[in-house]
Structures are given as structure tokens and as C-alpha cells.
ZARO-271513 format. One record per residue (C-alpha): x, y, z; residue number from 1. Coordinates in steps of 0.5 Angstrom, whole numbers. Example, Ala and Ser with C-alpha at 12.3 -4.5 7.8 and 13.67 -1.06 7.14 Angstrom:
BEGIN
+-------+-------+-------+-----+
|     X |     Y |     Z | num |
+-------+-------+-------+-----+
|    25 |    -9 |    16 |   1 |
|    27 |    -2 |    14 |   2 |
+-------+-------+-------+-----+
***
This chain:
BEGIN
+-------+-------+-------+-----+
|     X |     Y |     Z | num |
+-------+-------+-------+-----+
|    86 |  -118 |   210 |   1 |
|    87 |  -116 |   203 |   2 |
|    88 |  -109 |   200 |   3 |
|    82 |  -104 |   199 |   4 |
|    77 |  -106 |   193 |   5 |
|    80 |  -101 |   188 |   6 |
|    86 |  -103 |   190 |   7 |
|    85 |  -110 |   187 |   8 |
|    86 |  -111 |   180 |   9 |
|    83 |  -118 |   178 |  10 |
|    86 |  -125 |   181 |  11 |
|    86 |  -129 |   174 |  12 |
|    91 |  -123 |   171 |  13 |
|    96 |  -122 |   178 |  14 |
|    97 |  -130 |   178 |  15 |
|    98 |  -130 |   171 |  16 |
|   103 |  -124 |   172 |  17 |
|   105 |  -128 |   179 |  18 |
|   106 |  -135 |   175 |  19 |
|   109 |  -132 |   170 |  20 |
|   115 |  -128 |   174 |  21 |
|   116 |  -134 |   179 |  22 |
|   118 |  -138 |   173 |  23 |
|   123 |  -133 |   170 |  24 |
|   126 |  -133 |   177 |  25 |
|   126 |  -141 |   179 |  26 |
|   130 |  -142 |   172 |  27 |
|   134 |  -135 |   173 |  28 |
|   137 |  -139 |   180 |  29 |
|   136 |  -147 |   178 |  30 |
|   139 |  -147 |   170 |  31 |
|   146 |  -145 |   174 |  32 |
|   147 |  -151 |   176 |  33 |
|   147 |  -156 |   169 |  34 |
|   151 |  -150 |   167 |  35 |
|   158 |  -150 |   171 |  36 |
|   162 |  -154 |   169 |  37 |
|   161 |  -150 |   162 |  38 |
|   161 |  -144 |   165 |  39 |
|   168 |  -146 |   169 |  40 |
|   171 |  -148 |   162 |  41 |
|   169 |  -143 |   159 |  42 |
|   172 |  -137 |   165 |  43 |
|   178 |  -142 |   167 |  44 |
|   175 |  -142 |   174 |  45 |
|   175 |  -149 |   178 |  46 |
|   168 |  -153 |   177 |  47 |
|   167 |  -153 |   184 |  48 |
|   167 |  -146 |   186 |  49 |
|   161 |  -145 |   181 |  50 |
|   157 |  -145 |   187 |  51 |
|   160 |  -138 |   188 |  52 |
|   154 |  -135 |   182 |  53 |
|   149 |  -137 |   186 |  54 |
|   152 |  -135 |   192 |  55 |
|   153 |  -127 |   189 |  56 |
|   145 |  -128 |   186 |  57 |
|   143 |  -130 |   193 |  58 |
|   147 |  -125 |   197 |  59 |
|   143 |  -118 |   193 |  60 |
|   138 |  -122 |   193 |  61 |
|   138 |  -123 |   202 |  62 |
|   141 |  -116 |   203 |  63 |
|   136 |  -112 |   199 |  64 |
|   129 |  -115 |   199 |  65 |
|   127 |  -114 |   205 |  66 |
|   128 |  -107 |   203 |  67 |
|   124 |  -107 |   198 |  68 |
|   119 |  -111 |   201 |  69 |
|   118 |  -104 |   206 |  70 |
|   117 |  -100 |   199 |  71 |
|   112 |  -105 |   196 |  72 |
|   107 |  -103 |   203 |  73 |
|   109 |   -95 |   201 |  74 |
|   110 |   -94 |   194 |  75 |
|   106 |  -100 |   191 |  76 |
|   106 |  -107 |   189 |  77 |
|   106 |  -105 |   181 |  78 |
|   111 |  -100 |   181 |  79 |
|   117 |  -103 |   186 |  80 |
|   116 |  -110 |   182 |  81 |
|   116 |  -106 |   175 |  82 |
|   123 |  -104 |   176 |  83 |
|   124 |  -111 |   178 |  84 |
|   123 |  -113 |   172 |  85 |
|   128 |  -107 |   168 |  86 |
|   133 |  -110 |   173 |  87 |
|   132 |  -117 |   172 |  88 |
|   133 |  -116 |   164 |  89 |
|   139 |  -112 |   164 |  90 |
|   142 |  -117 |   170 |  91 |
|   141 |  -123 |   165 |  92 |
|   143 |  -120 |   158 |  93 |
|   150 |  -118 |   161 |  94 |
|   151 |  -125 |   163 |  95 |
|   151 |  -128 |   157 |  96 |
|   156 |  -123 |   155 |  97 |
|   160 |  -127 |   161 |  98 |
|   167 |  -123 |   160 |  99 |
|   171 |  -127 |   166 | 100 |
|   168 |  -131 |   172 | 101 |
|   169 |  -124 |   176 | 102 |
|   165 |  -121 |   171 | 103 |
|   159 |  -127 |   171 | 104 |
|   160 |  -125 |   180 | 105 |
|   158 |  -118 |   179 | 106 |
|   152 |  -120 |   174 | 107 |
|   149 |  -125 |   178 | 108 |
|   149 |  -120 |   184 | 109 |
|   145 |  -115 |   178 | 110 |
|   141 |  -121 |   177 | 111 |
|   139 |  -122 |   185 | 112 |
|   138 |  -115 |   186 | 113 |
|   132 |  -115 |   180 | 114 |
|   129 |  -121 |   183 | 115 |
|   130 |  -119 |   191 | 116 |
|   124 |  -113 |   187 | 117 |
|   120 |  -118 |   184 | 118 |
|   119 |  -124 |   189 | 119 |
|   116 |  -120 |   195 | 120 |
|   111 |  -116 |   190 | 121 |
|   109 |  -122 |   187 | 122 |
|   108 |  -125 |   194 | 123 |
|   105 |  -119 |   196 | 124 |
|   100 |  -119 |   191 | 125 |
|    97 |  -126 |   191 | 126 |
|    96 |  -125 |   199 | 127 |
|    92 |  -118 |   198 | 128 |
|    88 |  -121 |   193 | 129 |
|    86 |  -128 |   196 | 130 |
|    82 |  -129 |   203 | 131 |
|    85 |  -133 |   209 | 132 |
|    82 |  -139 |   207 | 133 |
|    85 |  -139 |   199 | 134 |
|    92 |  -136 |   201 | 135 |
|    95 |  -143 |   202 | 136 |
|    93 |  -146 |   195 | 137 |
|    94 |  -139 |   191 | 138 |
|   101 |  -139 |   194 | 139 |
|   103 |  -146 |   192 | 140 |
|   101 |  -145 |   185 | 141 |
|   106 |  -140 |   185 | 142 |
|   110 |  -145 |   189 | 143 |
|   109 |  -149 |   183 | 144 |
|   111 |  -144 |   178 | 145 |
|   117 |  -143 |   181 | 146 |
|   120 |  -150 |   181 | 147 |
|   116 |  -151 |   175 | 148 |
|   123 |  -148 |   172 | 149 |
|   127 |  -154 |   173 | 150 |
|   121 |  -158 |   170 | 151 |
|   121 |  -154 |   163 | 152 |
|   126 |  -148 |   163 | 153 |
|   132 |  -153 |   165 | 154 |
|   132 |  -158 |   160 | 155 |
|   131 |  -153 |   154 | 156 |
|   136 |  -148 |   158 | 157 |
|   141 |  -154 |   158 | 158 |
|   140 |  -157 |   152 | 159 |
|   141 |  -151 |   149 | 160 |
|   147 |  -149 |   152 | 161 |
|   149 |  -156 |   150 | 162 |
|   148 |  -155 |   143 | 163 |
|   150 |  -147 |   142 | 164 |
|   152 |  -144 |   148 | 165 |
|   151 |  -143 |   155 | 166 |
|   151 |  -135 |   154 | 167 |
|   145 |  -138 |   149 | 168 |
|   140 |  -139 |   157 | 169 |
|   140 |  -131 |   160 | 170 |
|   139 |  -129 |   154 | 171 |
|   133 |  -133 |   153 | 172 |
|   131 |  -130 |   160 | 173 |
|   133 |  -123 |   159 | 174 |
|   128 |  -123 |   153 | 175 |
|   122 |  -127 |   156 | 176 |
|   123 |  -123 |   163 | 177 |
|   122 |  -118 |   158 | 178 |
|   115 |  -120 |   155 | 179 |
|   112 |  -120 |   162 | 180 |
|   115 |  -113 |   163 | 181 |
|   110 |  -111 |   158 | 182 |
|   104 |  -115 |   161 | 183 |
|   105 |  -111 |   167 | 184 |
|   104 |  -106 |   164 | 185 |
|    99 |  -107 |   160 | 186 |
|    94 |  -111 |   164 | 187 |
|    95 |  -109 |   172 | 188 |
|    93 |  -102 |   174 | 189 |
|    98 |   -99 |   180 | 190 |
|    96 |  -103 |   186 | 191 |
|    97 |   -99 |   193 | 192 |
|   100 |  -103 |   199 | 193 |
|    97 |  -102 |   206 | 194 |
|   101 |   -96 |   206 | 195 |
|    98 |   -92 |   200 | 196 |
|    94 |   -87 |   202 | 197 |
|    95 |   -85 |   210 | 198 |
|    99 |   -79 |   212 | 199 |
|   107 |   -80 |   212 | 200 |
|   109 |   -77 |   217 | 201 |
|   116 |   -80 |   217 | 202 |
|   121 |   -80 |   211 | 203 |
|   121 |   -86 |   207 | 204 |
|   128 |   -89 |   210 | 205 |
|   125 |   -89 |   217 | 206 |
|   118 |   -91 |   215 | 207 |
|   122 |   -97 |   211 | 208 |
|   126 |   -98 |   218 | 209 |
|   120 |   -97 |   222 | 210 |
|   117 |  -104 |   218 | 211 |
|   122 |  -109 |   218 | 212 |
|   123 |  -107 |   226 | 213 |
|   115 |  -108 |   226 | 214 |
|   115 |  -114 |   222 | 215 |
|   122 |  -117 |   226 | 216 |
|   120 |  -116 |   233 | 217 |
|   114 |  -121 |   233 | 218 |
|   117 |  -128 |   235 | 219 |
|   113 |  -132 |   231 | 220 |
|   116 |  -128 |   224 | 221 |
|   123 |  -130 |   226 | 222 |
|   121 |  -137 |   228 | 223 |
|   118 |  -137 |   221 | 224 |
|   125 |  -133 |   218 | 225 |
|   129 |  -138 |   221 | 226 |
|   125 |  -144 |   218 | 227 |
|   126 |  -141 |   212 | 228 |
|   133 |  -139 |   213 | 229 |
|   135 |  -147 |   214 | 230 |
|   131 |  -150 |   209 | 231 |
|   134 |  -146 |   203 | 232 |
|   140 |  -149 |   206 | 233 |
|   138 |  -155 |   206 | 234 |
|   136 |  -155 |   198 | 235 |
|   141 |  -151 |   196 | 236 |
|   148 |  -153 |   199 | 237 |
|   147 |  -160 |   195 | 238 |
|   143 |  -158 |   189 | 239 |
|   147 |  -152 |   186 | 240 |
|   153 |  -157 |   186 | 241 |
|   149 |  -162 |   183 | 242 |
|   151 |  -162 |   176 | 243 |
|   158 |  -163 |   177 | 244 |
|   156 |  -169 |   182 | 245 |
|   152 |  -172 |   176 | 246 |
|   159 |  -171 |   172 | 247 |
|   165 |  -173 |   177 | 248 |
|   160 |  -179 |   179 | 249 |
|   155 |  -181 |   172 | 250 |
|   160 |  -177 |   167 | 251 |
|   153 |  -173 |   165 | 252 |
|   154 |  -166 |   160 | 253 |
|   149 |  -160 |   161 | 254 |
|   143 |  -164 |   158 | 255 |
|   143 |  -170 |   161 | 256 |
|   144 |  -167 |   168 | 257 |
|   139 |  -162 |   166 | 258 |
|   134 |  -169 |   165 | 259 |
|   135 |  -171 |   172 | 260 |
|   134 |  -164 |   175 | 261 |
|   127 |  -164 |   171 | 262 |
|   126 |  -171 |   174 | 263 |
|   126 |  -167 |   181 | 264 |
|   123 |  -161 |   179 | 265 |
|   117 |  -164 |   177 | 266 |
|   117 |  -167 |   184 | 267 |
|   118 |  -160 |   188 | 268 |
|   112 |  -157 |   183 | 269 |
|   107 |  -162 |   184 | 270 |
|   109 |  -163 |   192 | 271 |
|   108 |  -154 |   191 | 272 |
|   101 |  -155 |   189 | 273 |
|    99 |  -162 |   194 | 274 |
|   103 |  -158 |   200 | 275 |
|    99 |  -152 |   199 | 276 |
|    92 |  -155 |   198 | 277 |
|    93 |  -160 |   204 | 278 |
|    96 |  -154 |   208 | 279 |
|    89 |  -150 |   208 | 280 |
|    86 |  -157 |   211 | 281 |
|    90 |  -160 |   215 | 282 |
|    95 |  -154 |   218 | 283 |
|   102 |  -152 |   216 | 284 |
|   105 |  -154 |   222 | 285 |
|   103 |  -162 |   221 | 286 |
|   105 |  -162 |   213 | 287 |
|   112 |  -159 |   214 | 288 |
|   113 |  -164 |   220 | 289 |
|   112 |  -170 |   215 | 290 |
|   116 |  -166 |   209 | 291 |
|   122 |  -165 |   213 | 292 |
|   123 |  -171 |   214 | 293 |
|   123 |  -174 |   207 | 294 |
|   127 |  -168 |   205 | 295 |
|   132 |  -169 |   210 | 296 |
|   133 |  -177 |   207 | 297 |
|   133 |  -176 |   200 | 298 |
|   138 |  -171 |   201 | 299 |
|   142 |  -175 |   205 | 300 |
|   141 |  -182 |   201 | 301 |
|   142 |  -178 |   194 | 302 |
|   151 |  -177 |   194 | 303 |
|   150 |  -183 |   199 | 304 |
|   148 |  -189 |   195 | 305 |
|   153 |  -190 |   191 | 306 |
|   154 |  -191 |   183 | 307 |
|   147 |  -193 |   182 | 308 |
|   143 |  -188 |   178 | 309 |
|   137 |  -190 |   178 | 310 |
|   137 |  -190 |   186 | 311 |
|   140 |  -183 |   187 | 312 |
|   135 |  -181 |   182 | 313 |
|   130 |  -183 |   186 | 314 |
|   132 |  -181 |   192 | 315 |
|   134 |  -174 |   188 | 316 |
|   126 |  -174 |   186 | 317 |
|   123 |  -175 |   194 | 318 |
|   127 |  -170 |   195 | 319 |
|   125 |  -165 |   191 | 320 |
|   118 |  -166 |   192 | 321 |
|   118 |  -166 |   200 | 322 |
|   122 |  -158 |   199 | 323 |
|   116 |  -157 |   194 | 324 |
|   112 |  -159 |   199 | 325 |
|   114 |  -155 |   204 | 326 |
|   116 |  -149 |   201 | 327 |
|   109 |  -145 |   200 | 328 |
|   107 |  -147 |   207 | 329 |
|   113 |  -144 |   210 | 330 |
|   110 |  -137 |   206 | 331 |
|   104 |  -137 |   208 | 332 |
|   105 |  -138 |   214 | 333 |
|   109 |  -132 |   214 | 334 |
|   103 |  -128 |   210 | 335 |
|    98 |  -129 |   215 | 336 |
|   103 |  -127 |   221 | 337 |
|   103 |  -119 |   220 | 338 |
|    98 |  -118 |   215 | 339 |
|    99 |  -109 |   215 | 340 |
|   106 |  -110 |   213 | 341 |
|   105 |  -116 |   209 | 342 |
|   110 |  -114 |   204 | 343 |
|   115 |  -113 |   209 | 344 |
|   114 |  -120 |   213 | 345 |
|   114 |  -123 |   206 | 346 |
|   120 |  -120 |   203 | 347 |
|   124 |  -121 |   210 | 348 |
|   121 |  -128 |   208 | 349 |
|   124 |  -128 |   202 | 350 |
|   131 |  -125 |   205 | 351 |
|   131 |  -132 |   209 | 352 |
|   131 |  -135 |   204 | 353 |
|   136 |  -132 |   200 | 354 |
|   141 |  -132 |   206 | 355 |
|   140 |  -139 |   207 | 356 |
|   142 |  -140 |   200 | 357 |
|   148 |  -137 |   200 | 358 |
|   150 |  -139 |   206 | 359 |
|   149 |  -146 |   204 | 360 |
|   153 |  -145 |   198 | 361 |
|   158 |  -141 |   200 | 362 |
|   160 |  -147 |   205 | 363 |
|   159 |  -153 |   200 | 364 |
|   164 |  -150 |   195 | 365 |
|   169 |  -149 |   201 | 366 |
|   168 |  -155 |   203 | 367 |
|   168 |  -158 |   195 | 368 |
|   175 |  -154 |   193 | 369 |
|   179 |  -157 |   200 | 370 |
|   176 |  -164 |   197 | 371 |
|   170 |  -165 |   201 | 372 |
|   166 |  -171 |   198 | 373 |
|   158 |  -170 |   197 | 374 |
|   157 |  -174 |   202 | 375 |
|   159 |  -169 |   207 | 376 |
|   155 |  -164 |   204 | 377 |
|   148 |  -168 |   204 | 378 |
|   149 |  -169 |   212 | 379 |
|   150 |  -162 |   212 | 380 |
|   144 |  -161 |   208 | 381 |
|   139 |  -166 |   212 | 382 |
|   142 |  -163 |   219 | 383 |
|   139 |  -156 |   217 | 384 |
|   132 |  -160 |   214 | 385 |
|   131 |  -164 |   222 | 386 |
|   133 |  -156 |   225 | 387 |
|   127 |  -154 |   223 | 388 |
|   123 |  -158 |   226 | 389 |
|   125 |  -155 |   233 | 390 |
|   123 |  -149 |   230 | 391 |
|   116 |  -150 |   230 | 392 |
|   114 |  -150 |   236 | 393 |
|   115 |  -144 |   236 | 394 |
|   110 |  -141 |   231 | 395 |
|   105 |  -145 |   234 | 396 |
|    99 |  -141 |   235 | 397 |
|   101 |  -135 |   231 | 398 |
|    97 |  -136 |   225 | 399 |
|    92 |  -139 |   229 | 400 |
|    91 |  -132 |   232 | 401 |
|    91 |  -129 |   226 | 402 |
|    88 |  -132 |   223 | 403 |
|    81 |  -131 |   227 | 404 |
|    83 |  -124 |   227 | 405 |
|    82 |  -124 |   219 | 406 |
|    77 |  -128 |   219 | 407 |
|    73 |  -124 |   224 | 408 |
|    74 |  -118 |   221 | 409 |
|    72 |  -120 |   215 | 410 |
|    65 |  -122 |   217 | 411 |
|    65 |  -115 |   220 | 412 |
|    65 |  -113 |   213 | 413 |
|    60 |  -117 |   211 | 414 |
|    55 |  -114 |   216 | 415 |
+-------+-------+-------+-----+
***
């Protein structure tokens, strides 16, 4: 099911704006973790509660995105994801101000907010602007450009933070988010969500409620939810920590912690744009199970091995990999589940994602402050990758059902 004709702005433009944002956001998330133990030195703060900035980022973003994932279905992809951008860039721009470690938390929730908007319209977009059969492959490619940040953005944004500031990174963002602000504005007309259009005969709040009640009461979203939920978790809770890992084990600065994350980022963004085209033939169920698996190894094998670098580095890039892998199938399914409120389920998706994130961090920088080693934490993050397994069962069918439906109705169309 995809969004009425005039409604559909060009595809090559929406997965250039698509790409384009994700990447921003992927570097937003992931150029943090090289930065901490700078970050903490600078703030007084203790090093391993670092992962409390991404925690606040994560906690805005889950709370309110499914929010604004409900407007996006009533008021249209291009405006909620336009003040995304605006927010995105202010959030950005005060942290590089970094006052205090306070100061940083309540920037980073800043932060989340604009991406909690930017996120669900992108994904949105793409889904209303790409048939059944094409959504798992155009979803990976901005997948990949989510996690082509660490290939790319960490690097520079560490090494210029080794060489001037750290401050030196969310500005580089701010300014960059700044320039696809204008791209959106230039390049894409206003684009209706599914709800444009019909007679609003509740008011907004309800109507957003009424939406993310819809899209909640389907089994299969919330079996897709809870899958997504555990595997953030099962990447974040090690990996927001991983550049004071690299410095207490390898005694590795902001740039060569940034190297090693480039390392496994060019694994998640080449297993982002496999996983997503693999998925569109075999089925996403099948390429989770095998995912899964690899994740939940490297991740525990990565803080296990020792103090062999070249041994935790490749454990790091499998890892990294299997979650690129498995990412894209876990948001097209999702897609493909409610197709009406789209926005919604994606955004609630995305919420999941966020929710997982903070929880796994949050827990890791307790764990880390009580003098918990890392290789309790990757147990903790290869246990939430095997419980996704269970978890797919329950999706089973689902998309397969829908997916007859919109192929039906789009041959309905075609006569």
C-alpha cells in the first residue's frame, strides 16, 4: 500500500533526503561513544557513566516518537519531519556548547526529540513510496545509511575531536543537519499521510491515540515491538561503552577507538544492504534466525577474548555486521503489518528501538560504576539477542498475510 499518487514525490529524491537524514542521526547516536572519556574529563563526570548521554538521547527519542509517528499519518510526512530537522539542529548546536554534564543530559534529550521526528517520517516515506516487493531492499539502503555514520562520520568526528575539541563534532552536525533542512525544503513538495484528506471527526489527540491503540492491539506489531526492544539492547548496552573499553583494555584515544568503530560500521552498513536484499527473497524471519546468532557471539566473545586486539576486532566487526543484518528486517516487517497507520507502527518501531537503547545503557553504567567488568555486560547483550529468537514465532504469518493483501489490491488497481 503506498500513499495516493499526488502525494508521492520522486523516490530518488525521498531516498537521497532519506539517506541523508539517517546518516546524520546514526552519527548523532554513535560519535558519543569515542567521545566519553573526553566528554567526561572535560565535565568532571566519571567515565562510565557516559553512557547516561545516550540514555537521555534514547529516552525522548522512545517517549515521543510514537507521537509523532501518529502526526506524520494526520498531518503529513514532510512537515513533522521539517521540525524534526529545526530540532535536531538546535539540540546539536547547544551541545557543543557543553556547560556542565547536566547541561550535556538535557542537550542530548533535545537531540532525541528532533530525531524521534525525523526517524518515523523518513521510514514513513520510503514505505509509502516503495511497493511490497521493493521495501525490504529500499529500507536496508537507509539502514545502511544509518550505520554508515561510524564508517565515515565517527572517524572524522573522533579525529577532530582529538585534534581540536569534542565540542568540534555536534557542530559539524548541527551545520550539516542544517543543509538537508534546505534540501527538504527545496526538493520535496508536502506529502499527505494516509489520513489527509478524510474527515477528522475526533480531535487530534484522540485521533493520535486512537492510532497508536490500532497499531498496539495487533499481536504481531508487538511481537515485532519486543524484537526490536531486545535488539538495541543487544548492540547498545556494550557498544555505547565501547570507547572506554578500547581505553582501559588497548589504552586507545578518541582516534583510534573511532578506527575500530569504523571497522564494525562498515560490517553493519554492507550487512544493512545484504540483509535487506536477502530478506525480500528468502524471508525475514529465516535471516533474523542466522543474524541473531552471529550477533549474540560476537558480542559476547568481544570483551571475552582477551587482550588481543586483532581477535576483539574481529569479534566487534561480526557483530556489527549480524546487527546491520538484521536491523532492516525487523523495520520492514513492521512496515508491512498495518499499512493505514504506517507512520504509527514505524514510529512505535522506532520507539522500541530507543526504549531498548536506554534501558541497555542505563543498566551497563550501573553495572560499570559498581565495578562490573564488560564481560558481564556482553552476556547481558548476547542473552537479549537469543530472546529474539522465541519472539519470532510470533510474527509468523503476519506479514505473509498482508502481504497477499497489498499485493491483491494492488492488482486491483492495475485493472
Amino acid at each position: 500500500m503506498t500513499v495516493p499518487a499526488q502525494n508521492t514525490p520522486s523516490p530518488s529524491r525521498v531516498m537521497a533526503i532519506a539517506i541523508s537524514s539517517a546518516f546524520l542521526i546514526g552519527l548523532d547516536a554513535m560519535v558519543v561513544a569515542p567521545l566519553i572519556p573526553a566528554i567526561a574529563e572535560d565535565t568532571g563526570a566519571p567515565a562510565r557513566l557516559g553512557g547516561l548521554l545516550v540514555s537521555m538521547y534514547a529516552l525522548l527519542f522512545a517517549l515521543s516518537a510514537p507521537l509523532f509517528g501518529a502526526l506524520s499519518d494526520r498531518l503529513g510526512r514532510r512537515r513533522i519531519l521539517t521540525i524534526g530537522l529545526v530540532v535536531f539542529v538546535v539540540g546539536n548546536a547547544l551541545t557543543g556548547v557543553g556547560l556542565n554534564f547536566g547541561f550535556l543530559l538535557a542537550c542530548r534529550a533535545v537531540s532525541g526529540l528532533g530525531a524521534a521526528m525525523i526517524m518515523p517520517s523518513v521510514y514513513a516515506m520510503i514505505s509509502d513510496t516503495h511497493p511490497f516487493e521493493q521495501r525490504g531492499k529500499a529500507i536496508g539502503k537507509v539502514v545502511a545509511g544509518l550505520l554508515s555514520s561510524s564508517v565515515v562520520g565517527v572517524p572524522i568526528g573522533s579525529y577532530l575531536a582529538y585534534l581540536t575539541s569534542w565540542s568540534a563534532a555536534f557542530f559539524v552536525i548541527a551545520a550539516a543537519t542544517a543543509v538537508v533542512l534546505v534540501l527538504v525544503l527545496v526538493l520535496l513538495p508536502e506529502m499527505a499521510g494516509p489520513s489527509a484528506g478524510k474527515p477528522q471527526k475526533t480531535s487530534a489527540a484522540k485521533a493520535v491515540l486512537g492510532m497508536v491503540r490500532s497499531a498496539v492491539s495487533t499481536p504481531a506489531v508487538l511481537f515485532v515491538l519486543a524484537c526490536t526492544l531486545l535488539w538495541a539492547a543487544a548492540l547498545y548496552g556494550l557498544f555505547s561503552n565501547i570507547g572506554t573499553f578500547y581505553a582501559e583494555r588497548f589504552h586507545l584515544n578518541e582516534a583510534q577507538a573511532g578506527l575500530t568503530i569504523m571497522g564494525s560500521g562498515a560490517g553493519s552498513m554492507a550487512g544493512a544492504l545484504l540483509g535487506g536484499r536477502i530478506a525480500d527473497r528468502v524471508g525475514k524471519r529465516t535471516v533474523m534466525v542466522v543474524a541473531a546468532l552471529v550477533a549474540a557471539t560476537g558480542v559476547i566473545a568481544t570483551p571475552l577474548i582477551g587482550d588481543n586486539l586483532v581477535l576483539v576486532l574481529i569479534a566487534f566487526i561480526a557483530w556489527g555486521t549480524a546487527v546491520g543484518i538484521g536491523q532492516p528486517c525487523l523495520t520492514a516487517l513492521v512496515s508491512e503489518l498495518r499499512p493505514e497507520i504506517r507512520g504509527t507502527a514505524l514510529a512505535l518501531n522506532s520507539s522500541a528501538q530507543y526504549l531498548g537503547m536506554m534501558l541497555a545503557t542505563s543498566l551497563a553504567a550501573l553495572l560499570l560504576e559498581r565495578g562490573a567488568s564488560f564481560v558481564v555486560i556482553g552476556v547481558i547483550c548476547g542473552v537479549c539477542a537469543l530472546l529474539v529468537l522465541p519472539l519470532l514465532a510470533g510474527i509468523k504469518g503476519a506479514a505473509g498475510t498482508v502481504a497477499a493483501q497489498e499485493k491483491q489490491a494492488a492488482q486491483e488497481v492495475a485493472r
